[in-house]
C-alpha positions in Angstrom: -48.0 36.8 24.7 -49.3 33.6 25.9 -48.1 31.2 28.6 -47.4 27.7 27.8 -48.3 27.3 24.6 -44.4 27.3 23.0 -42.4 24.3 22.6 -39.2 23.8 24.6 -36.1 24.9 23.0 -32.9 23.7 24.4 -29.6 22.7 23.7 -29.4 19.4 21.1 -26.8 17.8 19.5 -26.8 17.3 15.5 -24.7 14.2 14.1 -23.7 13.8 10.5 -23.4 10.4 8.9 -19.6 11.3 8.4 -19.3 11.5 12.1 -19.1 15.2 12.4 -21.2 16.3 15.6 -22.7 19.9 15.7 -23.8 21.5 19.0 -27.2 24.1 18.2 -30.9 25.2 19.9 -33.3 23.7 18.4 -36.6 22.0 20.0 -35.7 18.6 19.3 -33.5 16.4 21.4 -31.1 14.8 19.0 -31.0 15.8 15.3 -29.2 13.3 12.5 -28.5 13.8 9.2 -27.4 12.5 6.1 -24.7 14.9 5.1 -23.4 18.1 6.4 -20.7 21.0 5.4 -18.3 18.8 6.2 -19.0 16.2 3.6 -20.4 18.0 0.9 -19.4 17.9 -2.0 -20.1 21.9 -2.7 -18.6 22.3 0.4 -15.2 20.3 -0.1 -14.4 21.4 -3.7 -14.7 18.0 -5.2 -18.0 19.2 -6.9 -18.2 17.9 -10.4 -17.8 20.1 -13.2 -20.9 19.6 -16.0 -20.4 20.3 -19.4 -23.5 22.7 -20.0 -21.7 23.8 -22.9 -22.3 20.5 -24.8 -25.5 20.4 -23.7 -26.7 23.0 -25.6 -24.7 22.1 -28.2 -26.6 18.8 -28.6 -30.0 20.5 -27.7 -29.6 22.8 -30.8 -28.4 20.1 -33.3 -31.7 17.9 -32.4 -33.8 21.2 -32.8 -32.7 22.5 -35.5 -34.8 21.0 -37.9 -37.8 21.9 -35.9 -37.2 25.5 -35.6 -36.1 25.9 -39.4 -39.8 24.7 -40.3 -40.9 27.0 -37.5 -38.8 29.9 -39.3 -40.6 28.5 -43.1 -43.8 28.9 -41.3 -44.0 32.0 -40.5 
């Protein structure tokens, strides 16, 4: 392996917008962020629910049309 030519890796400290502060190796000196597990929505629980179901529902009703002339076609 060669001498020198990797970058220093040390201790650095990350810091969330929401304040929380995370201690990791990295080869940076100090590491900020917009959002972390700590503030995450995925992470909290208070992730919105969508409603996929009605999606498809109003998908198919504006297709329809099209794939019954597809269906005629053929």
């Amino acid at each position: 392996m060669k001498a020198d030519i990797h970058p220093k890796y040390s201790d650095t400290t990350i810091t969330c917008a929401c304040g929380h502060v995370l201690e990791a190796g990295s080869t940076k000196s100090d590491i900020s962020v917009e959002i972390c597990s700590k503030c995450h929505p995925f992470f909290t629980g208070k992730q919105k629910l969508i409603d996929s179901a009605g999606r498809i529902e109003r998908f198919r009703k504006k297709y329809a049309k099209f794939q019954k002339q597809q269906e005629g076609g053929q």
